[in-house]
C-alpha positions as CSV (number, residue, x, y, z in Angstrom):
1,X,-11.6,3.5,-20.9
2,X,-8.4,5.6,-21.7
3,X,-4.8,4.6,-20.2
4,X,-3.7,6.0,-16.7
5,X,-1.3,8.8,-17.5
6,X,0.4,7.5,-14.3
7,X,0.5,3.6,-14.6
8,X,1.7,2.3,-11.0
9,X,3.8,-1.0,-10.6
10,X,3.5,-1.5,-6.5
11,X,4.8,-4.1,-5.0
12,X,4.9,-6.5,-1.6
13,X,7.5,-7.4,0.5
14,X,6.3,-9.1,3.2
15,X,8.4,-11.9,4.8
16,X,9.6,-14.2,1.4
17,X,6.7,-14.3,-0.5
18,X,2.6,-14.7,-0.6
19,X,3.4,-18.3,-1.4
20,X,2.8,-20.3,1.9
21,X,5.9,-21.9,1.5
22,X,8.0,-19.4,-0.1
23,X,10.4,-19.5,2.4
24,X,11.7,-23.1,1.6
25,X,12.8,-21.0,-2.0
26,X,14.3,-17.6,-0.4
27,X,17.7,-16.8,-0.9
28,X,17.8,-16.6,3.2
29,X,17.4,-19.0,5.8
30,X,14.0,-18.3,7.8
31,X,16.1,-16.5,10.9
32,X,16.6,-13.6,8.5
33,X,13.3,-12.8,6.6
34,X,12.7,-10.7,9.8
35,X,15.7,-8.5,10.3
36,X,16.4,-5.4,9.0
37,X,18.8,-6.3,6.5
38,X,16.4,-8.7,4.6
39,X,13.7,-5.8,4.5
40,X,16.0,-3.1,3.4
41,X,17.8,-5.7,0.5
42,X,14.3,-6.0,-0.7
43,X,13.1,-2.4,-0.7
44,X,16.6,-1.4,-2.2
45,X,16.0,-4.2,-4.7
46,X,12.8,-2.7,-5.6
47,X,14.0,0.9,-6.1
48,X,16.9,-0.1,-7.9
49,X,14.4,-2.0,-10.3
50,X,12.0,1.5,-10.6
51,X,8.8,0.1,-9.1
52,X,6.2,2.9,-7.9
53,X,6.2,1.8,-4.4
54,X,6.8,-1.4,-2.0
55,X,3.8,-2.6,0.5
56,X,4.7,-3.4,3.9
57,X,2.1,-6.3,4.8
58,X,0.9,-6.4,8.6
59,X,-1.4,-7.9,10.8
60,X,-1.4,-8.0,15.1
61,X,-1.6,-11.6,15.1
62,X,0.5,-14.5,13.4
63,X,0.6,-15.3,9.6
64,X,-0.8,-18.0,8.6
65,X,1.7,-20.4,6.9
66,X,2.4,-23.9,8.7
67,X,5.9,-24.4,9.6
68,X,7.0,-21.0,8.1
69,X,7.8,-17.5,9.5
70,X,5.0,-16.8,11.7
71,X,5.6,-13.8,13.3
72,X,5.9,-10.0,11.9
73,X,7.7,-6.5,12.1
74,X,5.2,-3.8,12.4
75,X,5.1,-2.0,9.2
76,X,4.8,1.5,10.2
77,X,8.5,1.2,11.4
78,X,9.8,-1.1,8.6
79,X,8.2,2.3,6.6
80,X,9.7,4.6,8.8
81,X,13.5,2.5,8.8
82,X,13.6,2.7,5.4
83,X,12.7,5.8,4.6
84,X,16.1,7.9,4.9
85,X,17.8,4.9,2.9
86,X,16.1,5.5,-0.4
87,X,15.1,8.3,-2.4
88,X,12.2,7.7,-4.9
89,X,10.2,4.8,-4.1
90,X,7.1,4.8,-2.1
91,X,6.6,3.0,0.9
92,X,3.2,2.5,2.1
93,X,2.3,0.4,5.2
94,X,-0.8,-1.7,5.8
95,X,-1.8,-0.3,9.4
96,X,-4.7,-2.1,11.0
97,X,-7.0,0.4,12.3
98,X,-10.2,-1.1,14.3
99,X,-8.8,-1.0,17.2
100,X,-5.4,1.3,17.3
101,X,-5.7,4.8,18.6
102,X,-6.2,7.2,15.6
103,X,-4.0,10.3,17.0
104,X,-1.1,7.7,16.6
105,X,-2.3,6.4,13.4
106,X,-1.9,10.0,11.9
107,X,1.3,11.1,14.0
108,X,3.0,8.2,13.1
109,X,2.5,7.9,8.8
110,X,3.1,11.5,9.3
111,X,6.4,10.9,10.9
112,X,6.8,8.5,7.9
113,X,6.0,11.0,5.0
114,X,8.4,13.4,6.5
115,X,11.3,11.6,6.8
116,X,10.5,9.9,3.5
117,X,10.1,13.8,2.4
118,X,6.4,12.6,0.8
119,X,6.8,9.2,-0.4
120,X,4.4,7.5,2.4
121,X,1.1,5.9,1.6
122,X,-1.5,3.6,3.7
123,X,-3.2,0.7,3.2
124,X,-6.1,1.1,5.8
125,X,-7.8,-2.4,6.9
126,X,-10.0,-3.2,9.9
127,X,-9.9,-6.6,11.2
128,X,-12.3,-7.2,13.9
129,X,-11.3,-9.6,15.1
130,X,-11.8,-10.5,19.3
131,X,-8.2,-11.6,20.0
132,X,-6.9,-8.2,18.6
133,X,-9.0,-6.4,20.4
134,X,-7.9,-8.0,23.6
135,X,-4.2,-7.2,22.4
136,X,-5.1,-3.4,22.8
137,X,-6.7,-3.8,25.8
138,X,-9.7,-2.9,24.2
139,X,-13.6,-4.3,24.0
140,X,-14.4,-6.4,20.9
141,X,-16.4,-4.2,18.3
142,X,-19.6,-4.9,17.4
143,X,-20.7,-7.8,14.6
144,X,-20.5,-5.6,11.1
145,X,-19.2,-2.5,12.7
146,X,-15.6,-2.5,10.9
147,X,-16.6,-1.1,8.2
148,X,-18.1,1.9,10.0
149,X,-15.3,2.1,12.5
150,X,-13.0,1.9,9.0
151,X,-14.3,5.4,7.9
152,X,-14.4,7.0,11.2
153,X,-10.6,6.3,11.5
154,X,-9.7,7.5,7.8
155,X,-11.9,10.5,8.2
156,X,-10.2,11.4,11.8
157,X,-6.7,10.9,10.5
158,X,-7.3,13.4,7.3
159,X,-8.4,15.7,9.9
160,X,-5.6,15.9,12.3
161,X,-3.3,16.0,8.8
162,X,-5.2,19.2,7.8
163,X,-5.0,20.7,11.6
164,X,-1.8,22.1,10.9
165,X,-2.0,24.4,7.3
166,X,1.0,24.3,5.4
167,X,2.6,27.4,6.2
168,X,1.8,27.5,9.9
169,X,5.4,26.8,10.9
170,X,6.7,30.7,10.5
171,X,10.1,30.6,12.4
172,X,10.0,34.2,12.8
173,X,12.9,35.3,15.2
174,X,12.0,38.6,15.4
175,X,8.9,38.1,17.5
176,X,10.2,34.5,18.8
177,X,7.2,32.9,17.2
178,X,7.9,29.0,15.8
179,X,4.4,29.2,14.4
180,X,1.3,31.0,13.8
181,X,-1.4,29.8,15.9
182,X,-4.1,30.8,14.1
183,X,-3.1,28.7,10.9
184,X,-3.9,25.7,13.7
185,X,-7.2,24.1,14.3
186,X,-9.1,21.7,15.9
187,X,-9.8,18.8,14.2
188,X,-13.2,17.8,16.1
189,X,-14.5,14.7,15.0
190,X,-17.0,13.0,16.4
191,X,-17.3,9.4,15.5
192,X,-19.5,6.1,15.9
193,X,-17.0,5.2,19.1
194,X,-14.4,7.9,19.8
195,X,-13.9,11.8,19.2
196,X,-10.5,13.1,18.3
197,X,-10.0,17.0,19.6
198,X,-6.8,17.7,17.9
199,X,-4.9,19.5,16.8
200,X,-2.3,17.0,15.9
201,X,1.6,17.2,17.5
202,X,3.2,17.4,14.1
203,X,3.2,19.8,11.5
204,X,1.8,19.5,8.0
205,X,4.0,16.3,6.4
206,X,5.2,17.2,2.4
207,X,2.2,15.5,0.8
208,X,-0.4,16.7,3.7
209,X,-2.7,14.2,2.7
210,X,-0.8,10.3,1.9
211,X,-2.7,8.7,-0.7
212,X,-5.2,6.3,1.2
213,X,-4.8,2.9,-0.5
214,X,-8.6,0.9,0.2
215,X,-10.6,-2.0,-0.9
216,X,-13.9,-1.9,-3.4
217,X,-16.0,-2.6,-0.4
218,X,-15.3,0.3,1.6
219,X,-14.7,2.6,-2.1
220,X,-17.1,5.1,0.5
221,X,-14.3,6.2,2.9
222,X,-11.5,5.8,0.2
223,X,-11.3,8.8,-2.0
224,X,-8.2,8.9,-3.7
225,X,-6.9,5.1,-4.5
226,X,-9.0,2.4,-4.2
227,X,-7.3,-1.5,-4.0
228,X,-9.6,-3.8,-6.7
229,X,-9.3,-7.5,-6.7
230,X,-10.2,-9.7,-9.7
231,X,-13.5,-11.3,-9.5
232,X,-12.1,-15.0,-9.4
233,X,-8.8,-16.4,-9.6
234,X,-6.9,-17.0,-12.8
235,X,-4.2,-19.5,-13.7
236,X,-3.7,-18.7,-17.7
237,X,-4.9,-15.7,-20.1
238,X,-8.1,-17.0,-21.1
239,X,-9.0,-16.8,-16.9
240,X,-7.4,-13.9,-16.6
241,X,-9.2,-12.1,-19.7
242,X,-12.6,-13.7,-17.4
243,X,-11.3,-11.9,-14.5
244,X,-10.8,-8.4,-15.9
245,X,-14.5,-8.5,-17.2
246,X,-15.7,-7.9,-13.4
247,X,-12.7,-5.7,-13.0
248,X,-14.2,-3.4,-15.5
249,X,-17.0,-3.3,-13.9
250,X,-15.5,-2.6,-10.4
251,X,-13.0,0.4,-11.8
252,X,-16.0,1.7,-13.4
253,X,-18.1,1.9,-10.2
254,X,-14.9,3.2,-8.2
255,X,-14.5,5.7,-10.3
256,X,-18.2,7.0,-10.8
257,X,-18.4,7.3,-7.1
258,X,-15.2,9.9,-7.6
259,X,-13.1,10.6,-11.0
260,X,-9.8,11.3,-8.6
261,X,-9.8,7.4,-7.5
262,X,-6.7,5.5,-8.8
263,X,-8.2,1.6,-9.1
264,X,-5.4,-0.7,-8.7
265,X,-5.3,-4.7,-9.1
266,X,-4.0,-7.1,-6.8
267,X,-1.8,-9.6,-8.6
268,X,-0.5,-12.8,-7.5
269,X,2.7,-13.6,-9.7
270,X,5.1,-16.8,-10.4
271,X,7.4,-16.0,-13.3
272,X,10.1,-18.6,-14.8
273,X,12.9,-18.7,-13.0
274,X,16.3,-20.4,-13.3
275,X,15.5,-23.1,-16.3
276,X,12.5,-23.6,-14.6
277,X,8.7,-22.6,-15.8
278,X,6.3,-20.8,-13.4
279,X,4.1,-24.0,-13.4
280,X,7.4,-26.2,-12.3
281,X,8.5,-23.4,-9.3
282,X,4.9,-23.2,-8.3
283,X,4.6,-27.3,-8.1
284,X,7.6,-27.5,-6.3
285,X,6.3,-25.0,-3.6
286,X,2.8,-26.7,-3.6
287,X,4.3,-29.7,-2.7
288,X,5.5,-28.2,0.5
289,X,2.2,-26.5,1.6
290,X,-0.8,-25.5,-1.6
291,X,-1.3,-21.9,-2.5
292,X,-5.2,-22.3,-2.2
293,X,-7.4,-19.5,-4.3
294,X,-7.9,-16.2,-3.0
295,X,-9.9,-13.1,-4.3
296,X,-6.5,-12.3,-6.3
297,X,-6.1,-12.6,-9.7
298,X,-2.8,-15.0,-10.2
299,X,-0.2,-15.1,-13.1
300,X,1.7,-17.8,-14.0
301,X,3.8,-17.7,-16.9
302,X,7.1,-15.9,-18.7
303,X,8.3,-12.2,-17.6
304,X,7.2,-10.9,-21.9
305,X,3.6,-12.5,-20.8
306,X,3.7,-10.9,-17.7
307,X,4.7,-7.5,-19.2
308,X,1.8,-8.0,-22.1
309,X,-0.6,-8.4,-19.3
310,X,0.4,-5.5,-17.8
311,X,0.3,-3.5,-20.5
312,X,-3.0,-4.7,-21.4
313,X,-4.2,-3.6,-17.9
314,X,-3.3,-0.4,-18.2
315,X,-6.3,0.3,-20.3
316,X,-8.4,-0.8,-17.4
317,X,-6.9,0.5,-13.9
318,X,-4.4,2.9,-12.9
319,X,-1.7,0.2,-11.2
320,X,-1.2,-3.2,-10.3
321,X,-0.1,-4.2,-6.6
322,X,2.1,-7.6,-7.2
323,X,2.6,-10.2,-4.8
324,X,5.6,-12.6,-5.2
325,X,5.1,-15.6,-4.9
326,X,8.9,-16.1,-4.0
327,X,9.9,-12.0,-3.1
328,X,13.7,-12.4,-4.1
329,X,13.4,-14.2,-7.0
330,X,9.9,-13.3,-8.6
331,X,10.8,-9.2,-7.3
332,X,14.2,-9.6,-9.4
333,X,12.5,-11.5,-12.4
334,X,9.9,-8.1,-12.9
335,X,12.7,-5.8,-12.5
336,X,15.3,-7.1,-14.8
337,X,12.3,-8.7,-17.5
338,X,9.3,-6.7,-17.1
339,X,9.7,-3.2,-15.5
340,X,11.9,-2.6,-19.2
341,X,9.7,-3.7,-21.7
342,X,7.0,-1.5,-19.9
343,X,9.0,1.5,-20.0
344,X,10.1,0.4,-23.7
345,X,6.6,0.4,-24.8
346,X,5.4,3.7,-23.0
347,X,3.2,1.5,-20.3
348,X,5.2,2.7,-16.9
349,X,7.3,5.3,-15.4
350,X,9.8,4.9,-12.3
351,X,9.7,7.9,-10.1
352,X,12.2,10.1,-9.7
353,X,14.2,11.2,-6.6
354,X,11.9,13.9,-5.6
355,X,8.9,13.0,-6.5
356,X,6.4,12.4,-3.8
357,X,4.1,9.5,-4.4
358,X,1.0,11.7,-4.9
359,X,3.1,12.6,-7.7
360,X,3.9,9.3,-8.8
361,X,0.4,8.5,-8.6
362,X,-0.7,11.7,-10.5
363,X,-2.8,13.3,-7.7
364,X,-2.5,16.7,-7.0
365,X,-1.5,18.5,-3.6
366,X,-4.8,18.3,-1.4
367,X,-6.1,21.6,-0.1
368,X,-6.5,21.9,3.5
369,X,-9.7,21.7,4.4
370,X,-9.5,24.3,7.3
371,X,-7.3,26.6,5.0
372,X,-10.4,29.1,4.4
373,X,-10.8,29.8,8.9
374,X,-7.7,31.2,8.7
375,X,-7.9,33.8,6.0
């Protein structure tokens, strides 16, 4: 497999860290990790480090960590506040989508890629969950219909994106037109549980398409970045090396299903820190409440490990999405250790103000699927 031309470094910001107990190590007291100046430090941190993009993790109901920050800023907004406060980082929301209304879905990441002038991605995930059904007033879906309900909301979104061609705001003051309405169109989509009529409220956003950011299981509806996962958990190289056996094999199927897919890895990382080794930092926090397995694959080790890792990953999938254990201190660790040697050795490069993250992620300018009616 040949190296991605356009090696991605994401990475998450959600509350202090993926570590259940990362908050007993941030650098703020838990009545900050949910105001906007703890969110913007962190995304500025991560743009003033180079990293691809930041991930706002989200969920309708409460995180999970005992005695911990519980509760959650939606992400779309922390996407949206942020975006006139950078310039070249991406920021791509996880919106939950088995239940929310897909007009907003779409109006709103629009909103985001606009003022962001085309730096806004998506994670799209479909919980099913009966409690947040009840939070949008809505009926419960079916057992095993998320994944169905999953595509129907991607495939309505890209629609109302391309219901508005790129040129179809004119501003021509000699006939008082603001647009041409024949370079408008219905989006008409007919789904599993909804229809969407369209055309959408808002014009075309800079990237007309964000890069939808998906899982291996739902590769189907996902056809430009898919989100892979290590097969198991890993602790030290020789697991890790286990790990990216399976992850071969996953890239390899995301990609036969379409060669435009970008396959990224979800990483779980605790770096030495402070005179203290990853293993130490990670005891410590165990201590407090464990950091039990997940589908992730986990590092735990020195920032040049770390960067070899990386490196070595590169031959296998286009980007890695890190999750901190400890967001302040891992997140500064990779920028001032890592995101260096990388560029050093020709693995990774920071985007530039301008660039839009289609760019970033070397995927071209979508064509509008309804550009053809019009001509």
């Amino acid at each position: 497999m040949t190296r991605s031309d356009s090696f991605a470094v994401l990475v998450d910001i959600d509350g202090a860290g993926a570590h259940p107990a990362a908050w007993r190590a941030a650098s703020a007291p838990p009545d900050e990790l949910l105001t906007a100046r703890w969110i913007t430090a962190s995304v500025v941190a991560a743009e003033r480090a180079g990293f691809t993009a930041v991930t706002f993790e989200d969920h309708p109901l409460p995180a999970d960590r005992p005695g911990g920050v519980t509760a959650r800023i939606d992400a779309v907004i922390q996407a949206s506040f942020n975006a006139p406060l950078t310039g070249a980082i991406g920021l791509v929301p996880v919106v939950q989508v088995a239940y929310n209304e897909p007009f907003h879905v779409a109006t709103q990441l629009a909103s985001v890629d606009t003022a962001s002038h085309g730096r806004a991605g998506w994670i799209a995930a479909a919980d099913p969950d009966p409690a947040i059904a009840a939070r949008y007033g809505r009926d419960a879906l079916p057992a095993g219909a998320q994944d169905e309900e999953l595509a129907d909301v991607v495939e309505a979104v890209r629609r109302l994106w391309d219901s508005w061609e790129d040129d179809a705001v004119i501003r021509d003051t000699a006939t008082g037109r603001y647009l041409d309405r024949d370079r408008l169109h219905y989006a008409d989509f007919e789904g599993h549980r909804f229809s969407v009529k369209g055309p959408s409220i808002l014009p075309r956003s800079p990237q007309g398409q964000l890069p939808v950011f998906g899982f291996v299981d739902t590769a189907g509806v996902v056809d430009t970045v898919g989100v892979a996962d290590g097969a198991s958990p890993a602790d030290t190289a020789a697991e890790i090396d286990v790990a990216l056996v399976d992850l071969i094999e996953a890239a390899s199927g995301a990609r036969a299903q379409d060669a435009r897919r970008r396959v990224v890895l979800q990483l779980e990382v605790v770096l030495d820190r402070a005179g203290q080794t990853a293993a130490e930092r990670l005891a410590a926090l165990d201590a407090h409440a464990p950091w039990g397995a997940s589908a992730h694959t986990r590092y735990v080790g020195d920032a040049e490990g770390l960067a070899d890792l990386l490196e070595a990953l590169a031959d296998v999938v286009d980007g890695v999405r890190i999750l901190p254990a400890v967001l302040d201190a891992d997140l500064d660790e990779i920028g001032r250790a890592v995101l260096p040697l990388l560029r050093d050795r020709g693995v990774f490069t920071s985007p530039r103000v301008g660039d839009t993250l289609r760019t970033s992620l070397g995927l071209e300018h979508p064509t509008n699927r309804f550009v053809e009616v019009s001509r």
